[in-house]
C-alpha positions as CSV (number, residue, x, y, z in Angstrom):
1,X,9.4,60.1,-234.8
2,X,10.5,56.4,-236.3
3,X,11.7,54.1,-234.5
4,X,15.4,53.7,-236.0
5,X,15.6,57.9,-234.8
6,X,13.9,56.7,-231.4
7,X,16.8,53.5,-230.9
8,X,19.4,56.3,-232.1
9,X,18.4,58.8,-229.3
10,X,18.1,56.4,-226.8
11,X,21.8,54.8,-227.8
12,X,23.0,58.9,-227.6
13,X,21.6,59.2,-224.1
14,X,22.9,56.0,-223.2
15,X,26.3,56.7,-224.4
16,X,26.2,60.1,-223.0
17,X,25.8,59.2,-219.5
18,X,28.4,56.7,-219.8
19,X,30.7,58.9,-221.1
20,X,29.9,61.3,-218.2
21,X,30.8,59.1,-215.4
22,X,33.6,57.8,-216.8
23,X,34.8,61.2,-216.5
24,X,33.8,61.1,-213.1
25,X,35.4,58.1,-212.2
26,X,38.5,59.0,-213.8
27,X,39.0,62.1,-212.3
28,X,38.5,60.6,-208.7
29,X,41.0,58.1,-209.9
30,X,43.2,61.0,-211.2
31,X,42.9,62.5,-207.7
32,X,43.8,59.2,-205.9
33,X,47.4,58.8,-208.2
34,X,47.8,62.6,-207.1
35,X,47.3,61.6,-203.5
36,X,49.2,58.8,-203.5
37,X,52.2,60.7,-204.3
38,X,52.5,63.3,-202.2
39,X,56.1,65.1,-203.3
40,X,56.5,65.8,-199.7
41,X,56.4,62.1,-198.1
42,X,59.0,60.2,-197.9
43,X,59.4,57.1,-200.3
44,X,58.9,54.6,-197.5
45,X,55.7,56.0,-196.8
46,X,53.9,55.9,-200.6
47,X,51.8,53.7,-201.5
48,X,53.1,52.5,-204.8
49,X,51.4,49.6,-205.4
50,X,47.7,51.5,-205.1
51,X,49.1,53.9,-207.5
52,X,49.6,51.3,-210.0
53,X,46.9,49.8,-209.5
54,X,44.5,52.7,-209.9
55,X,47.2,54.0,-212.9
56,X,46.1,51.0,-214.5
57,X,42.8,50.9,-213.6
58,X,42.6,54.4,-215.2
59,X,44.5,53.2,-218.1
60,X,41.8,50.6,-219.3
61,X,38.7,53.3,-218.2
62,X,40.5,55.7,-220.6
63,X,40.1,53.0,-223.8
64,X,36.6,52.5,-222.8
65,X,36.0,56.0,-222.8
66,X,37.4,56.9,-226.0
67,X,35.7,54.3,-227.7
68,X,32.7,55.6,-225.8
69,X,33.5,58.9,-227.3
70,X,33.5,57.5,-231.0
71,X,30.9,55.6,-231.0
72,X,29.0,58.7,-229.0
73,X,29.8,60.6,-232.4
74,X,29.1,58.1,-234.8
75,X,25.7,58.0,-233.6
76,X,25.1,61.9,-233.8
77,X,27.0,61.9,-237.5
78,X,23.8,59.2,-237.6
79,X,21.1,61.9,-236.3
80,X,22.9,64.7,-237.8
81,X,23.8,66.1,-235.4
């Protein structure tokens, strides 16, 4: 194997763990917005500002991810794959 193949796998690996616990940490975020607004609570007792917080939180995990994802398929397009 080259090396240019070997730095390509190694990048795919990389990338694909990232990309694997940013899904993980998304959905736990995901699960936390869901928690935090329990249709049956009253208003007074949400916790709005944690929601926003995560929501964005989530928001700026979601660009990195799909640039992730891009860049994850650039590089098997590279190893043609």
């Amino acid at each position: 194997m080259n090396s240019e193949r070997a730095k390509y796998l190694g990048r795919k690996a990389e990338l694909e763990t990232d990309v694997k616990r940013m899904e993980i940490r998304a959905t736990g975020m995901i699960e936390t917005i869901r928690s935090n607004l329990d249709p049956t609570a009253d208003l007074k007792d949400l916790d709005i500002e944690a929601v926003a917080v995560t929501a964005v939180e989530l928001s700026d995990l979601h660009l990195k991810y799909l640039a992730d994802l891009k860049r994850l398929a650039k590089v098997k397009d590279i190893l043609g794959e």
